[in-house]
Kinemage of the C-alpha trace (Angstrom):
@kinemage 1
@onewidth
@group {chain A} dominant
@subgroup {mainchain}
@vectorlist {calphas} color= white
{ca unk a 1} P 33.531 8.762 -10.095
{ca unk a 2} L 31.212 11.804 -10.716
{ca unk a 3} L 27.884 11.372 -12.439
{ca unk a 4} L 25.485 14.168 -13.570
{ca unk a 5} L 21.592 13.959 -13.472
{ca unk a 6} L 19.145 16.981 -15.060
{ca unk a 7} L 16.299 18.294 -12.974
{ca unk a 8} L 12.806 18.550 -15.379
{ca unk a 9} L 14.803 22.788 -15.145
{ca unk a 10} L 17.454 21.797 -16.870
{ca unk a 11} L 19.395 22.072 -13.927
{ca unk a 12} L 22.389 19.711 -13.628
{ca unk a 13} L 23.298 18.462 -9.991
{ca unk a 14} L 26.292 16.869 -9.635
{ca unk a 15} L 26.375 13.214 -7.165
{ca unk a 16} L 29.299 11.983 -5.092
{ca unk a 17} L 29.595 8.146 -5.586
{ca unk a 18} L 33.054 6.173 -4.931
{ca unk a 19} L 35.939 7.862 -3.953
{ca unk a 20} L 34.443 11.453 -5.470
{ca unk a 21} L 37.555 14.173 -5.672
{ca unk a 22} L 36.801 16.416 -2.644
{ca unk a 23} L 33.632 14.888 -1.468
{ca unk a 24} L 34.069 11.882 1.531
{ca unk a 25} L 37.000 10.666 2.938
{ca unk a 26} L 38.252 7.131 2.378
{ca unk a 27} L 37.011 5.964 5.713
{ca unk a 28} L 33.301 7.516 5.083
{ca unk a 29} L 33.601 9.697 7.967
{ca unk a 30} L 33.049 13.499 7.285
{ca unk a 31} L 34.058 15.980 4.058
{ca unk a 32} L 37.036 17.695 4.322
{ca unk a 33} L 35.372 20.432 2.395
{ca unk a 34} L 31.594 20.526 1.276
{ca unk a 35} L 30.717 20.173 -2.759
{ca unk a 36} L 30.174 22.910 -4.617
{ca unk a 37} L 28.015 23.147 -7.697
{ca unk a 38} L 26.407 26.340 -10.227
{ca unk a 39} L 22.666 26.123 -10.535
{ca unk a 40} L 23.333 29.216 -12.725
{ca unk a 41} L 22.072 32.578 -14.228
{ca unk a 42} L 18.630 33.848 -15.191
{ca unk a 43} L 18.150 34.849 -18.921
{ca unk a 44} L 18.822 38.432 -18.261
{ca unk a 45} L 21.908 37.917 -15.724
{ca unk a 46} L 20.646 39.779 -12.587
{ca unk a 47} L 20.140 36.833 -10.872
{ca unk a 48} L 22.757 33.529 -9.768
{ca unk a 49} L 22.161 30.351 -7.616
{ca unk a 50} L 24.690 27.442 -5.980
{ca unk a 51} L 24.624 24.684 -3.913
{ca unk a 52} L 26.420 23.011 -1.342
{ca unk a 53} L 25.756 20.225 -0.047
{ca unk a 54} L 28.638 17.532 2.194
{ca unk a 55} L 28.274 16.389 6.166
{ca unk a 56} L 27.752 19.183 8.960
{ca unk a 57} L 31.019 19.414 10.618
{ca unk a 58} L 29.848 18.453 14.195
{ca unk a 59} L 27.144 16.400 13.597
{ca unk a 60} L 28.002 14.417 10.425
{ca unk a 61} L 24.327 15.429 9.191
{ca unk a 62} L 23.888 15.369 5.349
{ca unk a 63} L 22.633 18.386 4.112
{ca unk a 64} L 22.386 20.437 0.741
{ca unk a 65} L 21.766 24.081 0.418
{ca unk a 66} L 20.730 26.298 -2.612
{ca unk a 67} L 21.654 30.133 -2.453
{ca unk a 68} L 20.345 32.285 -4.804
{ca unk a 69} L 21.483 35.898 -4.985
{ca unk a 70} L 20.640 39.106 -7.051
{ca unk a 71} L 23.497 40.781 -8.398
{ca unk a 72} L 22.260 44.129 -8.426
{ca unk a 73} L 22.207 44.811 -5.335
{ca unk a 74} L 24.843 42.238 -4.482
{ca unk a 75} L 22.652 40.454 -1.731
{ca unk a 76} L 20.827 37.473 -1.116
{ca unk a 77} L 17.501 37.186 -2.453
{ca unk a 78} L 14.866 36.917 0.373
{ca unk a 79} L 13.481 33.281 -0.190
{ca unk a 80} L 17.468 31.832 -0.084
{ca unk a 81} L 18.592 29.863 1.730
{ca unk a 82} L 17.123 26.832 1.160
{ca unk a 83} L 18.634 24.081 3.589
{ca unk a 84} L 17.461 20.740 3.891
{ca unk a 85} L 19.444 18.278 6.576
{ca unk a 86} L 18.590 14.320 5.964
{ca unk a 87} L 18.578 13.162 9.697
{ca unk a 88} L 16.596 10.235 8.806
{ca unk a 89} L 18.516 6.692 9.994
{ca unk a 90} L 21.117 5.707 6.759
{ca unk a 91} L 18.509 2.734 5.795
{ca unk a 92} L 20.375 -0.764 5.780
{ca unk a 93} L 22.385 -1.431 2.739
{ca unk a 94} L 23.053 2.234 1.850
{ca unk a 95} L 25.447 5.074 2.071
{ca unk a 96} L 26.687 8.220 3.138
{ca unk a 97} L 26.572 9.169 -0.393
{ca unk a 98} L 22.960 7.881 -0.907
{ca unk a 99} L 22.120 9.936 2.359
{ca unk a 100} L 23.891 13.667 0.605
{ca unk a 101} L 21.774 12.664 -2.524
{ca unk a 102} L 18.793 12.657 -0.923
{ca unk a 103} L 19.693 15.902 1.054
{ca unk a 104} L 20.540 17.465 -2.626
{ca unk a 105} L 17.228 16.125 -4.326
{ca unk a 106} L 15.196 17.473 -1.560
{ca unk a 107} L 16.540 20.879 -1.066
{ca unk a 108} L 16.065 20.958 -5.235
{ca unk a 109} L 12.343 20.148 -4.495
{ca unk a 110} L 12.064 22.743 -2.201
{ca unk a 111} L 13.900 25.524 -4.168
{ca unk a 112} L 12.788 24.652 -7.641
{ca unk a 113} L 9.671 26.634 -8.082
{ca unk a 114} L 12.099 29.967 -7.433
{ca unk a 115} L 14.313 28.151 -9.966
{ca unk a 116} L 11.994 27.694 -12.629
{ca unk a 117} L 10.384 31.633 -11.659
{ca unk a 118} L 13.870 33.222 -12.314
{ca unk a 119} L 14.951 30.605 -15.041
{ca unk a 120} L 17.789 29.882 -13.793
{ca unk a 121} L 19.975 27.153 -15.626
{ca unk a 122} L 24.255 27.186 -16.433
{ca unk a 123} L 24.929 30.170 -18.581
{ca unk a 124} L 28.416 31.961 -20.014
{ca unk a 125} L 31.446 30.598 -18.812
{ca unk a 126} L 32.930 29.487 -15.286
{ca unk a 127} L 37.150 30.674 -14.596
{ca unk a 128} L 39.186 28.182 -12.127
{ca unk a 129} L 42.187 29.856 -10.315
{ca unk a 130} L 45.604 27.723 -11.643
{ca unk a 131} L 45.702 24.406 -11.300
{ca unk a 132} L 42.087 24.393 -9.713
{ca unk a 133} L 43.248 25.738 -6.204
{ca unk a 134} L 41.348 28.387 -4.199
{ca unk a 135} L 43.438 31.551 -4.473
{ca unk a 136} L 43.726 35.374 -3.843
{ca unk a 137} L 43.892 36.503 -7.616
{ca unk a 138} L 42.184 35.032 -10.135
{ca unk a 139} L 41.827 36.270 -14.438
{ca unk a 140} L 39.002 36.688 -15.881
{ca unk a 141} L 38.503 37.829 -19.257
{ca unk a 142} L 35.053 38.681 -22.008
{ca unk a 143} L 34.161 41.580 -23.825
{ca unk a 144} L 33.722 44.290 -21.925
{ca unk a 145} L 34.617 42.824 -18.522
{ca unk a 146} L 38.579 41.779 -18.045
{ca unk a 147} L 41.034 42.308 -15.591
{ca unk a 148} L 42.596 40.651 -12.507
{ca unk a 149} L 40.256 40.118 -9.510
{ca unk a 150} L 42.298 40.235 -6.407
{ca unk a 151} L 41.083 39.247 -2.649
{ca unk a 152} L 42.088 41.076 0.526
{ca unk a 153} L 41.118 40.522 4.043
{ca unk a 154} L 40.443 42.727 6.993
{ca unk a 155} L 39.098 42.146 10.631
{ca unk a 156} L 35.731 42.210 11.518
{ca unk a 157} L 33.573 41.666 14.304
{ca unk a 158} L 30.635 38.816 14.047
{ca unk a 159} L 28.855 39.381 17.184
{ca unk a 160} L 27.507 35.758 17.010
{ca unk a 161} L 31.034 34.281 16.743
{ca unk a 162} L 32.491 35.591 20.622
{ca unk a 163} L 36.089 34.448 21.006
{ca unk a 164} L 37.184 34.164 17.639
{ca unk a 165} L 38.701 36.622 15.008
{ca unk a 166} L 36.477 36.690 12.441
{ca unk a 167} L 37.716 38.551 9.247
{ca unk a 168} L 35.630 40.444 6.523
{ca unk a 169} L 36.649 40.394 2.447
{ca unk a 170} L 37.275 43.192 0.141
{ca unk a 171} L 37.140 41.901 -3.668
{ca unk a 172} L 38.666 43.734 -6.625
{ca unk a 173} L 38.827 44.154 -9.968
{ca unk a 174} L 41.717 45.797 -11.811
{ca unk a 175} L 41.776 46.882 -15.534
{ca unk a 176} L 42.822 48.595 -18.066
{ca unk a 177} L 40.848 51.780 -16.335
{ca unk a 178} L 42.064 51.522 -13.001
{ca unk a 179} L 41.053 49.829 -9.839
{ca unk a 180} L 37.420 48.904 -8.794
{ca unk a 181} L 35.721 47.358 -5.918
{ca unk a 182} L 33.143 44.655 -6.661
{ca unk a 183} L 32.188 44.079 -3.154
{ca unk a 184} L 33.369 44.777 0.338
{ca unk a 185} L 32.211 43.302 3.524
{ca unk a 186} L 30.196 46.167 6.372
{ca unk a 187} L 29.083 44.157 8.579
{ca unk a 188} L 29.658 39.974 9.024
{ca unk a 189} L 26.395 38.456 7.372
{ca unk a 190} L 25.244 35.344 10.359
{ca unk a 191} L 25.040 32.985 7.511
{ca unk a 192} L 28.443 33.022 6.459
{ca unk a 193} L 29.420 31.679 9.835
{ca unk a 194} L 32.569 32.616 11.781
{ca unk a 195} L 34.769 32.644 9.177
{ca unk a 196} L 38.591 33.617 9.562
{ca unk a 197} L 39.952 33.825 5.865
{ca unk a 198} L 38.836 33.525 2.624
{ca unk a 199} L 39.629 32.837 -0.729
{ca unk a 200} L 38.248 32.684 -4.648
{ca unk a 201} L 37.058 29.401 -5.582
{ca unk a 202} L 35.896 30.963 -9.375
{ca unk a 203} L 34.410 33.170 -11.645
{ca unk a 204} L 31.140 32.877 -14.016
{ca unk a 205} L 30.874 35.500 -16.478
{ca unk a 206} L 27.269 35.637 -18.584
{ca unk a 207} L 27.144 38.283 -21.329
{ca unk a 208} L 22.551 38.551 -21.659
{ca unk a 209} L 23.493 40.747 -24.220
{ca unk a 210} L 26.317 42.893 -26.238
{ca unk a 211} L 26.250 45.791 -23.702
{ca unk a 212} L 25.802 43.897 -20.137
{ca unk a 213} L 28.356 41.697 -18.523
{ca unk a 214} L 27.057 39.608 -15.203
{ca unk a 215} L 30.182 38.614 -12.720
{ca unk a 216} L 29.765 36.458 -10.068
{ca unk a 217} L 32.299 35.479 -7.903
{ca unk a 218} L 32.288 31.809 -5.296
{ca unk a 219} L 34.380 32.897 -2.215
{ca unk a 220} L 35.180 30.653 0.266
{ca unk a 221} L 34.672 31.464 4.127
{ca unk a 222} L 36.958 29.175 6.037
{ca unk a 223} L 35.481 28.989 9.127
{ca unk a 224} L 37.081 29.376 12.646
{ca unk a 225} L 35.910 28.180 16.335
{ca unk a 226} L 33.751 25.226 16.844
{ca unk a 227} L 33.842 24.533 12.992
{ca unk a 228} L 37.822 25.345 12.517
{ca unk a 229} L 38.399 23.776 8.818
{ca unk a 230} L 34.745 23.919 7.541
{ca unk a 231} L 34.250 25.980 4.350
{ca unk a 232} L 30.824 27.963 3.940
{ca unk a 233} L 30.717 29.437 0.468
{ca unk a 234} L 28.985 32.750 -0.701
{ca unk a 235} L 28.768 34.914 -3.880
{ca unk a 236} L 29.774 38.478 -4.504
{ca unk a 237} L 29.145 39.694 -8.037
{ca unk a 238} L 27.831 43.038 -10.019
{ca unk a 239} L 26.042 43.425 -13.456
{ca unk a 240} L 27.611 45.551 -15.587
{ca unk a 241} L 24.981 47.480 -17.770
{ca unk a 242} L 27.576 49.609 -20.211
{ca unk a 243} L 24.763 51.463 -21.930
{ca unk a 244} L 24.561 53.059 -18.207
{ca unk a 245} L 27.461 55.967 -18.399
């Protein structure tokens, strides 16, 4: 069962409890892959936040993180991450579950004053690849931004990740006017991990106002090495200002 709480932002985290779809395994033990939720867009669609929150692979450690990016420049903010781990002892009587919500409400507390600042809060509209499986191409379509976004992979070196083949992303967008690149990896960001493919996970498109489209894309890193099967997730995205020729 998934149940939805609002943050005094108006930001709406979403809890495992039961036998959540993707969240914990039957037995309790850890996530195949962590959860994924949209804290959003600001008003003006320059900036975007998520969270993901599960079990560390290794360790089994609940933890929640918020990562907020700027789509301008197509980077991180500086603030982001925010990471909280819940190491405390699972108290007598409760859960795993009750031990990620805790992780998620904390790492809210901690990022919510940037939240608030940028006014971020779910905006426009969110595009699933087919039958909700991570994929290579994905559709998106609003005025003034539609075409087929397509993911392609390439090797690239992650100094931090020595003995495994780490790859990089390109991600495009193809329309009625040709071919564009949205992003493509230069050099392996240390946060994404050691990741060895990738795919789309979706699309939110916010139109601020007639003449500006904001994309942002969830990719996700599967990770190689010590945490083979992990997922790390990251945003790539643009803002479109069309009155800019």
């Amino acid at each position: 069962m998934i149940r939805t709480f609002f943050t005094g932002c108006a930001v709406a985290l979403t809890l495992i409890s039961g036998a959540g779809a993707g969240a914990l395994a039957a037995d309790g033990k850890a996530m195949r892959e962590p959860g994924l939720d949209i804290v959003g867009f600001n008003g003006r669609g320059y900036f975007f936040g998520i969270e993901q929150f599960g079990l560390r692979p290794r360790t089994g450690i609940p933890y929640a993180e918020i990562r907020i990016y700027d789509l301008r420049t197509d980077k991180e903010i500086n603030r982001s991450p925010f990471v909280y781990d819940e190491t405390a002892k699972i108290p007598e009587g409760h859960t795993i579950e009750d031990a990620i919500d805790r992780a998620r409400r904390a790492v809210y507390l901690d990022a919510r004053r940037v939240i608030k600042y940028l006014t971020l809060v779910p905006r426009g509209r969110t595009v699933v690849p087919k039958n909700g499986r991570p994929a290579k191409a994905l559709q998106v379509s609003a005025p003034g931004l539609s075409g087929l976004l397509t993911l392609e992979t390439f090797p690239l070196e992650a100094p931090h990740c020595k003995g495994v083949r780490t790859a990089g992303f390109v991600l495009k967008l193809a329309d009625g006017k040709g071919v564009t690149e949205v992003h493509r990896d230069k050099v392996m960001p240390k946060g994404r991990g050691c990741p060895v493919d990738y795919d789309i996970r979706q699309a939110s498109i916010y139109l601020p106002h007639p003449e500006a489209d904001a994309l942002a894309v969830v990719i996700g890193a599967k990770q190689g090495g010590r945490d083979k099967g992990d997922v790390h997730y990251t945003v790539v995205g643009h803002f479109y200002d069309h009155r800019k020729k």
